[in-house]
VOGU-3710 file (C-alpha; in Angstrom, 3 decimals, decimal comma):
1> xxxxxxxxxx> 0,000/0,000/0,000  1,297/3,606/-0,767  1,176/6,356/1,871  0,135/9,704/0,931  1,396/12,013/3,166  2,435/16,005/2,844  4,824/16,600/6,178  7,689/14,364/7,738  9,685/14,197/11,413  13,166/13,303/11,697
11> xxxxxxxxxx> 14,135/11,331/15,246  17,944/10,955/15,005  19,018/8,502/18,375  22,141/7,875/19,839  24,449/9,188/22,557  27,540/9,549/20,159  25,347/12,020/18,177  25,081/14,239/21,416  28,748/13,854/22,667  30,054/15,047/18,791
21> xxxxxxxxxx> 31,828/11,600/18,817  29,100/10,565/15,600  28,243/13,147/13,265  24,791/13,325/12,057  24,289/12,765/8,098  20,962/10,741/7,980  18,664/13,940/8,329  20,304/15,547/4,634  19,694/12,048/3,124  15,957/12,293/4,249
31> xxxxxxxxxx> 15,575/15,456/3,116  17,113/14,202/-0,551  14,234/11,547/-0,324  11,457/14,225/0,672  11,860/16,714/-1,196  11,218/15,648/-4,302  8,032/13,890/-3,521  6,621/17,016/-1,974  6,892/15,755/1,438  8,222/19,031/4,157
41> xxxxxxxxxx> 9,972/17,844/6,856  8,521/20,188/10,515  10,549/19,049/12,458  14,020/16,872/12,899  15,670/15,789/16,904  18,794/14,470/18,098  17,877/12,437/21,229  19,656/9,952/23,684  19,645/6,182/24,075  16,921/6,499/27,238
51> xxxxxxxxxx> 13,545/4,913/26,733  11,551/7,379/27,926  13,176/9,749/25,761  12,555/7,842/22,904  8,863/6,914/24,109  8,350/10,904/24,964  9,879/11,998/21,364  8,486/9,511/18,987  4,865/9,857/20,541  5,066/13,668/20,072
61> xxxxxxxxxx> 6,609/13,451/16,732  4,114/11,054/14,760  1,673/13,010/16,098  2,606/16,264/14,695  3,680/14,955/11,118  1,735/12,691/8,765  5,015/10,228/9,161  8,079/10,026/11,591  11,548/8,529/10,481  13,855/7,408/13,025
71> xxxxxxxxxx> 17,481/6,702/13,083  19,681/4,732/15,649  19,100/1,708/17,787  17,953/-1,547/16,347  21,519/-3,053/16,467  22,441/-5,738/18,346  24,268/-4,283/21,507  23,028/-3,222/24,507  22,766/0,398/23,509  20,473/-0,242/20,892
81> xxxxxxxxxx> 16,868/-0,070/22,249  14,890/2,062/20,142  12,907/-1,069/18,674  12,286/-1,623/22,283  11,150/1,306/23,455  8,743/2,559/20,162  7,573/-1,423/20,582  6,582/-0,216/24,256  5,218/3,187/23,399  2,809/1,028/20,816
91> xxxxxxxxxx> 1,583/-1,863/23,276  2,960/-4,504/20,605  5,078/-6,598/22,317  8,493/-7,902/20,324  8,168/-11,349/18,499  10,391/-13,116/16,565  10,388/-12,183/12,807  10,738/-16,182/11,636  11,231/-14,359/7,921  14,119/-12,731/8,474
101> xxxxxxxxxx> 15,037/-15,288/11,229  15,846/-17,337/8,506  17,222/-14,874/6,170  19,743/-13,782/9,070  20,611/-17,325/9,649  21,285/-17,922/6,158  23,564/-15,291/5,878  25,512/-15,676/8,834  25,504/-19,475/7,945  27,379/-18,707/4,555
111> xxxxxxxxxx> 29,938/-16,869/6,981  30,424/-19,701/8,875  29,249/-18,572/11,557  25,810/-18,794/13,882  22,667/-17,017/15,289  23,595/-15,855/18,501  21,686/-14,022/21,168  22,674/-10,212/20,354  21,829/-11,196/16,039  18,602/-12,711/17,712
121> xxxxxxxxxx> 17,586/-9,633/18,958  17,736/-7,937/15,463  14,580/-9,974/14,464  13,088/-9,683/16,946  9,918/-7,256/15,862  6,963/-5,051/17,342  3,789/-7,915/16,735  1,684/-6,239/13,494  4,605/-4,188/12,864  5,994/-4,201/8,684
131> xxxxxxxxxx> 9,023/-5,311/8,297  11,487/-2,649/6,194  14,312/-4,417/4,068  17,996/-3,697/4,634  19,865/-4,502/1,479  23,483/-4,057/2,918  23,106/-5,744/6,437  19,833/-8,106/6,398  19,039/-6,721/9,491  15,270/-5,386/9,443
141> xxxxxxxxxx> 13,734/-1,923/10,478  9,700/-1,653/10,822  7,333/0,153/10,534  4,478/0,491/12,955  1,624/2,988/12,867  3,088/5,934/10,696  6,286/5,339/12,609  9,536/4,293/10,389  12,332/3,059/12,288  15,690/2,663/10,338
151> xxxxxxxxxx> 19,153/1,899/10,910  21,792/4,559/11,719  24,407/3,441/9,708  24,170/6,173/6,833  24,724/3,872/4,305  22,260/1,723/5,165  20,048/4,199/6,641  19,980/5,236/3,007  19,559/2,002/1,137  16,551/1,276/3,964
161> xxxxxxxxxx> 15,090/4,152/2,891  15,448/3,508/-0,712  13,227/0,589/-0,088  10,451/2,811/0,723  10,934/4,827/-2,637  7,538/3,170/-4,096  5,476/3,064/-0,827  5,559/6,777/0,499  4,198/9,165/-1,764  3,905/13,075/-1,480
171> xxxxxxxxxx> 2,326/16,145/-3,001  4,060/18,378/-5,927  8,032/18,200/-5,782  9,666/22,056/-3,973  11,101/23,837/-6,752  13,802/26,239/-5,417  16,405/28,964/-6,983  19,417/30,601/-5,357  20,956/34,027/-5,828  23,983/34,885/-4,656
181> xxxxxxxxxx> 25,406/38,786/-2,929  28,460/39,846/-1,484  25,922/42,214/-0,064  25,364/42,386/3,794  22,157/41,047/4,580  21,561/44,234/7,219  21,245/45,731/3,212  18,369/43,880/1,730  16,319/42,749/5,060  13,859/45,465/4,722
191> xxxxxxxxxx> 13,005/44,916/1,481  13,274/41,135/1,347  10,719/41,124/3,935  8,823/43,261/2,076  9,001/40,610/-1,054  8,440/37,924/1,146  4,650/39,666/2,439  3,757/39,806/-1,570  4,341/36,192/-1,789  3,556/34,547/1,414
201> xxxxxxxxxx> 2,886/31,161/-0,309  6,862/31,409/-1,468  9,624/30,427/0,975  12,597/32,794/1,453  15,406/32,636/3,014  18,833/34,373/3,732  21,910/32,291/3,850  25,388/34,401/4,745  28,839/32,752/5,117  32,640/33,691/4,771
211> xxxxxxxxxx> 34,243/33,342/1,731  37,909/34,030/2,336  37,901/37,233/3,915  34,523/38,223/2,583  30,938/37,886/2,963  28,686/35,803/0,614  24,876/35,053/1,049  22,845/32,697/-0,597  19,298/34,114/-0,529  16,918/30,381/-1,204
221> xxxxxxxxxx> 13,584/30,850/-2,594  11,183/27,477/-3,082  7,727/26,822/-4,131  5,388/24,141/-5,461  4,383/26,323/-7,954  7,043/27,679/-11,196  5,176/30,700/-11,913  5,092/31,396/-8,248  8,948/30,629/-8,032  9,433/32,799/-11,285
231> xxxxxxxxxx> 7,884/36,036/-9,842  9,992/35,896/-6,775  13,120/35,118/-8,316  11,894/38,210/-10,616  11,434/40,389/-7,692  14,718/39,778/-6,009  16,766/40,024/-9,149  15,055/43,183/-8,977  15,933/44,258/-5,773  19,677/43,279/-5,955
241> xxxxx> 20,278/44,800/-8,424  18,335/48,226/-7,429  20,688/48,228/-4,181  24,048/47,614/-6,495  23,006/50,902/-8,356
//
């Protein structure tokens, strides 16, 4: 079944996010994925490896967007408890997947090797939940409710995700333009505000950063619509290059 949904959360989990020992890539891959079906991402968390943090966070989350995306946690170590604790937030308890049971096996069998008690616990699923495929580890995620929980792994959070290409749908894809200044943006506030209250439905925004010893902003505008997107971009060529003069 395909999911039609217009707005996305992001729940990234782990204490090495927090501590700057991991740094977080997964949310610019989701965004990749979203955009271009129309989906907007409201909101996007970095949260611990507590339970009740990621009971409090994922409840709040899928309520406030049409679907949540998780990161983190469904290894097999003792740190990874995110399918717990979403399992628990849910009322399913976990059950062996006997699917991937056997697909883990099998793989680990080819290695030489055996199910133990920690690769156990990675098929181990919420009851109900739908199994989401990992092509790089065999390793599930799930998803239960209009909660998707994924592995953190970037690569594989990405080739998870992948998976999902044909069974999340959105609305029309954000179009977007940039123009670049070496003007200060304390030089075109007023009047970008005033282009952004003649197109409310448009989103602007002002970008600065150094650039060797100088100044350059990035001013981002994005819309559904390309007539809408034209008359913007129109408007702030227009403005640019009235303040250059």
């Amino acid at each position: 079944m395909v999911a039609t949904v217009a707005t996305a959360a992001y729940l990234a989990i782990g204490n090495e996010l927090l501590v700057g020992r991991t740094q977080e890539k997964n949310l610019q891959v989701l965004t990749k994925f979203l955009n271009p079906r129309g989906i907007r991402l409201v909101e996007a968390r970095l949260i611990s490896d507590r339970s009740r943090e990621i009971r409090s966070a994922a409840r709040t989350l899928s309520r406030r967007a049409d679907v949540l995306f998780t990161s983190g946690g469904i290894g097999p170590t003792h740190d990874d408890i995110t399918t717990a604790a979403v399992a628990a937030e849910f009322g399913c308890p976990l059950e062996i997947s006997e699917e991937h049971f056997e697909r883990m096996s099998k793989y680990y069998k080819e290695r030489g090797e055996s199910m133990t008690a920690p690769r156990l616990k990675m098929v181990r699923l919420p009851r109900g939940a739908e199994p989401i495929a990992n092509p790089l580890t065999i390793a599930p995620g799930f998803r239960i409710d209009n909660v998707y929980v994924l592995a953190g792994v970037p690569q594989v959070f990405e080739a998870m995700l992948q998976t999902l290409a044909l069974k999340i749908a959105g609305g029309s894809a954000r179009l977007s333009e940039t123009l670049y200044t070496i003007l200060h943006e304390s030089r075109f506030a007023e009047a970008l505000q005033g282009i952004q209250e003649r197109h409310p439905e448009s989103e602007i925004g002002s970008y600065p950063r150094m650039q060797g010893e100088r100044w350059k902003n990035a001013i981002v505008v994005s819309d559904t619509d390309a007539l809408r997107l034209g008359a913007v971009v129109k408007d702030l060529r227009a403005m640019l290059k009235s303040l250059k003069s």
